[in-house]
Each structure stands twice: as structure tokens, then as C-alpha cells.
N, C-alpha and C positions, 0 to 999 in steps of 0.2 A: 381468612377468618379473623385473625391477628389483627389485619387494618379494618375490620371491621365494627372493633370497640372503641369504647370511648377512651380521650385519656386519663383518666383515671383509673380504667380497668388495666390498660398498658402500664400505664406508670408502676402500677402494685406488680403486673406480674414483671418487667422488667429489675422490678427492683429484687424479688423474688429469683428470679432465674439467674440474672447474671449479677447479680451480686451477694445476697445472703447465702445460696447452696455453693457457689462459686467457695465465698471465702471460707464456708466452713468445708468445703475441700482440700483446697490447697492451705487451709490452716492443718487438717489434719496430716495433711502429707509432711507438708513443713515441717512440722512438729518431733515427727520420726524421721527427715532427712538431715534434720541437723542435728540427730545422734552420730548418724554415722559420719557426715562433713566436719563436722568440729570434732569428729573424734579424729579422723585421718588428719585433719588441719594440724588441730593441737601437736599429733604423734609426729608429723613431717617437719612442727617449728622446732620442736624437743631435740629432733633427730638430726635436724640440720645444725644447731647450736652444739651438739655432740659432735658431729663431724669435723665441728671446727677446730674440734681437740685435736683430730687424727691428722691435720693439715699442719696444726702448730707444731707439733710431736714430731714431723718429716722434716718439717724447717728446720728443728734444732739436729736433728739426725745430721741432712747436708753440712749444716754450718759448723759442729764438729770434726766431721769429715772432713771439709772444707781447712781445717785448720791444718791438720795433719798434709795433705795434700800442698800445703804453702811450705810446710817444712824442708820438702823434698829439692823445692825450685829455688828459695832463699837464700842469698847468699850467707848472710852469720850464722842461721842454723848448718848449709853445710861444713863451714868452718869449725861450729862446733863439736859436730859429728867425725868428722875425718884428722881433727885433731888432735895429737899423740900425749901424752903426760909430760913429756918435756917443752912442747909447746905451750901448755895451757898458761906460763905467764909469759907469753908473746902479746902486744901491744895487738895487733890482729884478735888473738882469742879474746884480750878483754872488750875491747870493742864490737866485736861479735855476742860476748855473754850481754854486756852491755844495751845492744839491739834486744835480744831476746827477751831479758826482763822486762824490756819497755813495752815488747807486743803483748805479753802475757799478760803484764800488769794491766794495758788495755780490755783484755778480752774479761780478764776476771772480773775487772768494774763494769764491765757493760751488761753481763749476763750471770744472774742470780745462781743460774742452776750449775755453773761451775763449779766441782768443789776444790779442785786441787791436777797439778797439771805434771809430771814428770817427764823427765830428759833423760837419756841415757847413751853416754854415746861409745863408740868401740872400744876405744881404748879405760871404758868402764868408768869413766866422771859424768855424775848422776848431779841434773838442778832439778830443783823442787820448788814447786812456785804454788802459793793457796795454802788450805788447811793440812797441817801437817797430821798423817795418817801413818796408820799400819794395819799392815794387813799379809794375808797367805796368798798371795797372788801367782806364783809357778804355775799353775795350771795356763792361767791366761798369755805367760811369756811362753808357754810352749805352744799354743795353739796360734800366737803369731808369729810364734818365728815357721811352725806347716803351712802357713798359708805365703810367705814369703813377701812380704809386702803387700798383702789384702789387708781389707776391714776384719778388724776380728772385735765382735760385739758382744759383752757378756750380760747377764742379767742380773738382777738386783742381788749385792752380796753384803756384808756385814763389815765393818772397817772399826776402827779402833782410832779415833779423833783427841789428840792432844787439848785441841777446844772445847770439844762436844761430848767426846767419850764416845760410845758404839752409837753407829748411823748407820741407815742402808745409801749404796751408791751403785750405780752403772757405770761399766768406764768402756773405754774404745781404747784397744792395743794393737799396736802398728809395728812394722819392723821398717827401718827407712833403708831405703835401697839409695846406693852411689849411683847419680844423675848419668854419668859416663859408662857405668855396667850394671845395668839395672836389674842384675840378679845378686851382688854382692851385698850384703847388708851392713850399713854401717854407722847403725843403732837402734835403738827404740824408742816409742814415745807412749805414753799411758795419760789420759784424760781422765776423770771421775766427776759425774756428774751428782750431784745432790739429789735423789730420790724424791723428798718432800719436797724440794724447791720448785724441782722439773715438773711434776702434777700439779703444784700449784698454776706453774706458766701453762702448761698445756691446758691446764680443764678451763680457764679463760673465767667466760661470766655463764658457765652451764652450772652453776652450782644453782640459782636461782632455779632452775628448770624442773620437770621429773625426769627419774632413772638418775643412770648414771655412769663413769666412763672407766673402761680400765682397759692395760695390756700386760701382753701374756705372750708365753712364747710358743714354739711349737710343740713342745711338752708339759702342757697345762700351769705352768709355774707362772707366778704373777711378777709384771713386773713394774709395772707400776697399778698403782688403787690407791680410793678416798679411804678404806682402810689402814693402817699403817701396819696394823697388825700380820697383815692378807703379803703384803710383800714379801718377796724368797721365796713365797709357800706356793704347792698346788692348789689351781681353785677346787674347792669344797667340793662342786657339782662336776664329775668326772662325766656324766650323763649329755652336759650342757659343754664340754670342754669338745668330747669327741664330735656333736653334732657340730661347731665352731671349724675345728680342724677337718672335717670331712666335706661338709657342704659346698660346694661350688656356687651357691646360691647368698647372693649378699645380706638380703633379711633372713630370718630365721624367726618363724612363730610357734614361742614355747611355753609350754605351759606346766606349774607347781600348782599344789598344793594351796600355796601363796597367789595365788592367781597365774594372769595371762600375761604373757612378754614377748613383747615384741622386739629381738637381739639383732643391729646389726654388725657384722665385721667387715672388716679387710686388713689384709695383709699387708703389710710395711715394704714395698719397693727393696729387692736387696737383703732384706732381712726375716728371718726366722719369729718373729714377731706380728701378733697380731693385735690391732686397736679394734675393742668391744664398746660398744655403746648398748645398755640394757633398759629398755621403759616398760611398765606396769602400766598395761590398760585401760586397768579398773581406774586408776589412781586418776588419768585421765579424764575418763569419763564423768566422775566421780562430781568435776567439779563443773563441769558442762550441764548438770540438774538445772540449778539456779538460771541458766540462758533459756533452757527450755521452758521454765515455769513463766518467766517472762514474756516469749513470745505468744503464751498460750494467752496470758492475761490483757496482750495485747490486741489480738484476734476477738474476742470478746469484746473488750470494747470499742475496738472499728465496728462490730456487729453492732452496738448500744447506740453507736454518735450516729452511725451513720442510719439507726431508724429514726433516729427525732431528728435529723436532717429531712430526709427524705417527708416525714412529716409535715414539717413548716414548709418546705417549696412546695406542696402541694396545696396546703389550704389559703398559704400567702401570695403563692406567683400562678398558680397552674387559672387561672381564670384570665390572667391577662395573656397568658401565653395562646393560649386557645384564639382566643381576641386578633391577638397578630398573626398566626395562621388561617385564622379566616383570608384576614386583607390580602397574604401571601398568594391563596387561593385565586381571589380577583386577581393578581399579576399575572397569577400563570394563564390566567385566561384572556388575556392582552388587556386587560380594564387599566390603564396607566393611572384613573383617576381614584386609583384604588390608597387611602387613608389612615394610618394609627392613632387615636385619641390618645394625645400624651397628659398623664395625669402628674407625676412623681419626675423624680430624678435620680430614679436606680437606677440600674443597668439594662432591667428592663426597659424604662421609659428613655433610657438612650438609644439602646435597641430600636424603640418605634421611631424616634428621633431620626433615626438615620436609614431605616426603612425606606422612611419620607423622603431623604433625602437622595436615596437612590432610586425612586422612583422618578424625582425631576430629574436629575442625571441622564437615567435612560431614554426620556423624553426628549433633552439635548441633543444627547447622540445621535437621537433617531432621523433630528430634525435639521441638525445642521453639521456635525462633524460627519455620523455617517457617509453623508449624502456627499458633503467636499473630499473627504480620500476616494471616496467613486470616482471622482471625477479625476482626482491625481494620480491613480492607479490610469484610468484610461489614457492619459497624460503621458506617462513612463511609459504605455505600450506602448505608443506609437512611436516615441521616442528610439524604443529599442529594434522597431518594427525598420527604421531610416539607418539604421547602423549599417555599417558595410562588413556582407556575411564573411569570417576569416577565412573559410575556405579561397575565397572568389580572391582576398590579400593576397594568401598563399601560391595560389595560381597564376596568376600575376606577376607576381616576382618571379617565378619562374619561367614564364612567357620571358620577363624584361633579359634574365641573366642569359637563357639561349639565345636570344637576338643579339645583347652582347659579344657572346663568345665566336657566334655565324660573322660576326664584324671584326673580328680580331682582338676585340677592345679583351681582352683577356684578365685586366685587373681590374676592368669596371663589372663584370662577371662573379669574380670573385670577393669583389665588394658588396653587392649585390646577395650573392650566396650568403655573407657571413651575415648579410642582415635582414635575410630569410630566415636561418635560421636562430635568430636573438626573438626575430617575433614568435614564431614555433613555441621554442622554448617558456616565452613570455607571457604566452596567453594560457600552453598546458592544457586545454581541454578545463577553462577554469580549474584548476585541481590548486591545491596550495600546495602541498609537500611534492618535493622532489629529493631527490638521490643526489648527495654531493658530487658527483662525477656531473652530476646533469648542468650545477652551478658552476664549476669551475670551468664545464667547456661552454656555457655560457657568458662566462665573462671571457674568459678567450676572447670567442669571439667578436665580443664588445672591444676588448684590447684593440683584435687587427684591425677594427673601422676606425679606431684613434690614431693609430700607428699610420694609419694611410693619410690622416689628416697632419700629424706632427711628424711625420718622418723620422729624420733622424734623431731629434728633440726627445724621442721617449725609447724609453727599452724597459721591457720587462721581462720577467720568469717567474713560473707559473710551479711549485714544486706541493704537493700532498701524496701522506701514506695512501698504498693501496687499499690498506684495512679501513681504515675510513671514507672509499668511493661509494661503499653498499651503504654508509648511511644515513638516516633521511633527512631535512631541516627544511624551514619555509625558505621560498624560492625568494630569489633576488638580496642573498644580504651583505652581499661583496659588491654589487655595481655603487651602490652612494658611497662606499669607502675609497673604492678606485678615484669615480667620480671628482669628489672631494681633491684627493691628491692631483688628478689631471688638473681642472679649475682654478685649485685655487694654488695647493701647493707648486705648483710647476709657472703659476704663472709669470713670476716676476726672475726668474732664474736666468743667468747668462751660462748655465752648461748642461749635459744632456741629462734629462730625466728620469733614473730610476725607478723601478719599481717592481717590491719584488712581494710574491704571496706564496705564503707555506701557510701546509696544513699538517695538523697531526695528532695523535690520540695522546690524551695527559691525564692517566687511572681510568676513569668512567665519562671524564667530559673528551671533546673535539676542540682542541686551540687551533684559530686562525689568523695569522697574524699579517697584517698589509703595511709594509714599510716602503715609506720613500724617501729620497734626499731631498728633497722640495721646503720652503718656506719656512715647515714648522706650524705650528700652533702657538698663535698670543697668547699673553698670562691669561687674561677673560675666558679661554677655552676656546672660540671659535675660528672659525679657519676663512679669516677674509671677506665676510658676507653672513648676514642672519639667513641665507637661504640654506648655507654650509651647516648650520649651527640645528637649522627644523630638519634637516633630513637624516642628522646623527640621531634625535631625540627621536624624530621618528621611528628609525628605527630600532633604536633602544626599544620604542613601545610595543613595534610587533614580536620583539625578540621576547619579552616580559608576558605579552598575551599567548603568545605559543607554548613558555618552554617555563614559565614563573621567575624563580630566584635564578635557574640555571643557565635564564640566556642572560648573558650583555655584554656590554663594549665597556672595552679597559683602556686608555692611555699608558702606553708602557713609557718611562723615560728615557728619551735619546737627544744624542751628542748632534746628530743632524736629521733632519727631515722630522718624521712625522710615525711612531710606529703606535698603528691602533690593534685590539687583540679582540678576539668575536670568542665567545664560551659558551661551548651548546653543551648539552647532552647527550651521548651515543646512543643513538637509538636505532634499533636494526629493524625493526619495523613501524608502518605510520601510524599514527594515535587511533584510526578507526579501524586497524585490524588489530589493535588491542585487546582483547574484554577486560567487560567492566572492574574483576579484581586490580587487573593489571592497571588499570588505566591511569594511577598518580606516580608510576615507576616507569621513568624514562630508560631505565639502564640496562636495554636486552640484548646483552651481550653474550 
């Protein structure tokens, strides 16, 4: 019924069907899908810029650690630690104190969040390096001197700053164990890290963002937040603290009074602490309005352009188009002398232009290209028809090799054999891909018919991994590199001829490398002849059509001879038992 109208009754309903109820389809869909996409998008950029806190926050964690950890190994720190009160003015201890202000004074200009670093070694001589403090700290020297040499990690506490006056600080308390009895302790070491400095370095560039980032330990206490106030203290929502510490689930969707929040946590590696990332929903959403209003406004006017489009192509082109579908009509009806009246130079009247144009074309063809590959196809048959069938080769050589062997001729036999099977090998059942085992005892082969012709002139060996026999590469790409070395490189030699081929797996590719002592290669690259020179390039080319960037031929530099290097890719099966996903990944391993 459809092709029954005219075009203009199509044109309207086409434009009708699949394109006005179309867009205001999928404009209405759209409309409500990028609530929910740009609210998840939004919440996952939010969320990922927050987690970069919890990343920064572990770095400074290790690197801390890390410090204490250097104490133990160091030679001046243990000097200083094992060092008695009558030693401490030995030429050793000040050179050792010496060392250690230099490391410290390092650490503290490199990193903000330092506040202050203390020493303290057995024999009770205490160095102090950073902001001078005080503070009730017993609690923390007994909790590392229980743990014997562990991390003992406290949370935000309250300090008494000669500079600053009362600050909050975290610190890391150590007890250092003797390298030689690693259960004796013989001193301590106490870090304090700047509270405001550390949130600064950790929150990074989330402050731009919504939500926001805090940690907490396993007893709802804060230990670091963009509150200042919040710090030392419980958080507020014991509600939100226990679902945090209970959940085994990374997100947490929660919901106040205040709206909807979406919390995630994790737990700090090692530590009693946990990093919170917190986003308001609404807050999100909120500002995602203004996209939506946009795409609405834009849907609307693709619906406006695109009917005073559709309008002008109808009353400006739709009569000439009609026009050239007529004439099309005659073509398909064999009429060749079938015509476009070109009026214009739009595209439609290029359109007819070329119409025209491929009408005499087809006439061409018809008349004189057709008719001459007719004739060259018949041509190549009969051609292929006078071939001599490879079976009847095959046969053949092995009639020749048994009437050899019935003769005694025992090495013309086996000369024979080996060049039975080179043609076997060579022709494949037309197939291009073969199994590297197939090529190497193909060249073999090809070796012993040379070796019978040079005697004692050539020696070679033939070495490749087993892992690499199963697999596959286009056939023949070791006889032009042999080749080459027999011809040319060997020819001018007064001593016997080398030549040696290994194979072997290197990550995802197959190196193959064919070295001889022979001639060498001139500066120009070619090897004694422009015939040397098409058969490398040549094959570079089938190596490039097969395998792309992954095959070629390398000149590796050598003291003698000549070493060329062949770079496939391991491939464990041939490209047409691929499928199609597969089929630009060489590496099935």
C-alpha cells in the first residue's frame, strides 16, 4: 500500500513516522534519562575526587611509617639510640646527631603536615626537631612500649605550641627495637603531624566539588574534618557512625531530615580508622535542572528546523527528484538511452550529471571491457587447464626416489626425498598459514639440498623453542633470508660457511634470528645484487600484509657475517579460526 502513494503522501508520512513521533519519543525518554545519568555521573565524579583524599591520606600514613621504619636500619640513628651519656660527646655521637638533623630538617621542609618530630633514646637523651610542643602524652608511650615495636597510632589530640599556642595534632609512637635482638627496645620515636595542614594535603582539589571528606576512628571520634571545631570530638550522628562501622557494604544510602546521602567508607589498611566521603543528592541533582531545561528546548527546535526543512525540499526539489526516478525506471528496464534534463548546478543537477554519466559508462562496459575479461578469464582457464596436476609432481618424485634407491643411488634418493618434500610443503594445498615446525623442517630441508651441492663449504643448525612449533605464520619466511646468506653472503669466502637459525618467544612476539659469518651487508643495505635487496623488501611486504606493525625484519649489528631478526606475533591459532571480535588480536596465548 505504502509504495503505492505518491511522493509526497510518503515524504509527509515518513517524515511523520520516523522522525516527528521518533524525536518526541526519545526526547521524552532522554529527558528523564539524564536525571538519573547525570545524577549517577555527577555523584561517581564527586565520589571519585573524594576518594582521592583517602589515597593521599594512606600515602602520608606509609611515608610516616616509612620514616620510623629507616630509624631502625640507619646507621646514626642507631648510634644514637644505643649510645650511653658518657658517650654522647664522642666524635661518632655528634656525627650521628649531626646525620639526623640533616634527615629531619629534610623531611620537615618537604612535607607541610609535619609538626614536630622527637627522639628519645635509652639512655634517656631526648632531640626535638620542628614546632616546640607540650603535651600529656603517657598514655601513648605506654601503648607503645605494649605493642613492642608496632605502629601505635593516636587520634587527634590537643598540644600546647610555643608558636602557635593550642593546636590539634596526630602523632605515630614507636618503640625502636636493637637490629641484633629485635625484642630489646632501645628507644622511642614520636612524629606529630599538623591536623589542619594534613586535611588540607589530603582533601586535595575536592573542596570545589559537593559533600565532603572526613576520618574517624573506630569509636566514632573524628579525626580529621573541614570542621575544626569536629576534631577530638564524636561525630554528632551516632545513627550514621554505627551504620559506617557495621556495614560491610562500601556505599551506604542515607537518609536525614536534611535530605538524601549517599556515604562512602573504607577502612585504612592497618589502622582503626576510617576515611568517609559524604554527598547530598539533592545538592546534585539540583544543579543538573538547567541541562534538562536545555535539552528540552533543544528537541523542540530540531522539531521547528526540521519542518521548514522538510518543507523547502519538498516544494523546491521533490519535482526534480521524481524526474530522475523516472529515468532510473527506464535503466532498470535495460533502456541505456535512458536521459536527465540538467537544468541547475545543485546537487541535484549533479546528481543528473552523473546519472548521465553512468549510463555511458555501463554502456562501455557492456560493450567493450565486459566482453575483453571474458575473454582473459577464458584465457587464464586454459592456462590453468595445461598446468601439471601436483599430485601427478608428487607421484613422480616418488616413482624417481624408489628407482633410485632399487639402484643403490642411496643419496640421489634422498636428495630427491628432501625435494619432494620442499614441494609438499610449498604448495600446502594452496593454504598460506602454516605451524612454525612446518617452516623450520622446511627449510631443513632446503639446507640438505644445499649442503649436497656445497659440501663441506656450509654447516648449519637449526635451534627453536618447542613453545613456539604450535605457532602459526605465513609460510616461506626463512628460505629468502637463508637464500640471501648462501648467494651472496658465502660467496666470496675462503672458509667454511656458517649458519646458524634460532627461534624463540620474546613477551607476546616470536624472534627469529638467521646469522652467518659470510660477507656482511654494504653501508647501502643490500647484499651483492638488487635481486638480494627485492626479496628482503618483498618480504618485509608480505610480513606487513599478514601481521601490520607486528611482522618485520630487523638488521641486528654484527662484528661478522650478517645477523637478520624476523618479529611475528604468537599466534596460536590461524586468523580464519578467529572470530570477528578477535580478529585485530594477534596474541592467543
Amino acid at each position: 500500500m505504502f509504495r503505492q502513494w505518491g511522493l509526497k503522501k510518503q515524504f509527509a508520512t515518513v517524515f511523520l513516522v520516523l522522525i516527528t513521533l521518533p524525536t518526541m519519543f526519545f526526547g521524552v525518554l532522554i529527558y528523564y534519562q539524564t536525571t538519573k545519568a547525570f545524577k549517577q555521573q555527577a555523584a561517581d565524579h564527586t565520589i571519585g575526587r573524594l576518594e582521592t583524599s583517602e589515597e593521599t591520606l594512606t600515602s602520608v600514613i606509609r611515608n610516616v611509617e616509612n620514616m620510623t621504619s629507616f630509624m631502625i636500619y640507619d646507621e646514626n640513628f642507631r648510634t644514637f639510640f644505643t649510645s650511653s651519656k658518657s658517650e654522647m660527646t664522642s666524635e661518632d655521637y655528634n656525627q650521628a646527631e649531626e646525620g639526623i638533623k640533616g634527615y629531619f630538617t629534610f623531611q620537615l621542609t618537604s612535607f607541610d603536615y609535619i609538626d614536630s618530630i622527637m627522639l628519645e633514646s635509652g639512655s634517656g637523651n631526648e632531640l626535638h626537631f620542628g614546632n616546640p610542643v607540650k603535651a600529656d602524652e603517657e598514655v601513648l608511650d605506654r601503648d607503645a612500649a605494649q605493642k613492642g615495636g608496632g605502629l601505635t597510632w593516636s587520634g587527634s589530640y590537643q598540644v600546647d605550641s610555643d608558636w602557635e599556642g593550642e593546636k590539634q595534632v596526630i602523632s605515630l609512637s614507636r618503640e625502636i627495637n636493637d637490629l641484633n635482638h629485635i625484642t630489646k627496645p632501645i628507644g622511642r620515636v614520636r612524629i606529630r603531624l599538623d591536623q589542619e595542614d594534613l586535611y588540607r594535603t589530603v582533601k586535595g582539589d575536592t573542596a570545589g566539588g559537593q559533600g565532603y571528606f572526613f576520618v574517624m576512628n573506630d569509636k566514632g571520634d573524628v579525626v580529621l574534618h573541614p570542621d575544626q571545631g569536629m576534631v577530638g570530638k564524636p561525630f554528632p550522628d551516632q545513627k550514621l557512625i554505627d551504620r559506617i562501622i557495621a556495614s560491610s557494604n562500601r556505599s551506604i544510602s542515607y537518609e536525614t531530615k536534611e535530605g538524601r546521602y549517599l556515604v562512602v567508607k573504607k577502612q585504612i589498611d592497618g589502622m582503626n580508622w576510617f576515611s568517609v566521603a559524604v554527598v547530598n543528592q539533592g545538592e546534585v541533582v539540583q544543579e543538573l535542572y538547567n541541562v534538562r531545561s536545555l535539552i528540552v528546548d533543544m528537541i523542540l527546535l530540531l522539531l521547528l528546523l526540521g519542518s521548514i526543512a522538510f518543507s523547502g525540499f519538498y516544494f523546491f526539489n521533490i519535482r526534480r527528484i521524481m524526474e530522475l526516478t523516472e529515468q532510473t525506471k527506464q535503466l532498470e528496464n535495460g533502456d541505456f538511452n535512458a536521459n536527465v534534463p540538467v537544468n541547475t548546478n545543485d546537487e541535484i543537477g549533479k546528481l543528473g550529471m552523473r546519472f548521465n554519466q553512468m549510463v555511458k559508462t555501463i554502456q562501455t562496459y557492456i560493450n567493450q571491457e565486459y566482453k575483453l575479461k571474458i575473454k582473459q578469464k577464458e584465457s587464464e582457464l586454459q592456462a590453468m587447464q595445461n598446468q601439471i596436476d601436483p599430485h601427478f609432481l608428487y607421484n613422480t618424485l616418488d616413482m624417481i626416489r624408489w628407482t633410485a634407491r632399487l639402484e643403490n643411488a642411496m643419496k640421489t634418493g634422498y636428495l630427491i626425498e628432501q625435494l619432494s618434500q620442499m614441494f609438499r610443503m610449498n604448495l600446502n594445498n594452496g593454504k598460506m598459514w602454516v605451524k612454525l615446525d612446518e617452516e623450520f623442517t622446511y627449510i631443513r630441508h632446503y639446507l640438505e639440498l644445499q649442503k649436497s651441492r656445497m659440501g663441506s663449504r656450509l654447516h648449519y643448525s637449526i635451534f627453536y623453542e618447542a613453545e613456539i612449533g604450535e605457532a602459526y605464520s605465513i609460510k616461506q619466511i626463512l628460505q629468502p633470508l637463508v637464500e640471501n646468506s648462501i648467494r651472496h653472503g658465502f660467496k666470496n669466502i675462503s672458509y667454511q660457511g656458517e649458519l646458524r637459525i634460532r627461534g624463540y618467544r620474546q613477551g607476546n612476539q616470536i624472534w627469529i634470528d638467521v646469522v652467518d659469518n659470510g660477507g656482511g651487508f654494504p653501508p647501502h643495505g643490500e647484499r651483492g645484487s638488487e635481486t638480494s635487496g627485492f626479496a628482503l623488501n618483498q618480504l618485509q611486504e608480505r610480513l606487513s600484509l599478514a601481521f601490520g606493525e607486528d611482522g618485520k625484519i630487523v638488521q641486528i649489528p654484527s662484528r661478522i657475517g650478517t645477523w637478520m631478526q624476523i618479529k611475528l606475533p604468537l599466534m596460536k591459532q590461524k586468523p580464519e579460526q578467529k572470530s570477528r571480535k578477535e580478529a585485530g588480536d594477534w596474541n592467543e596465548v
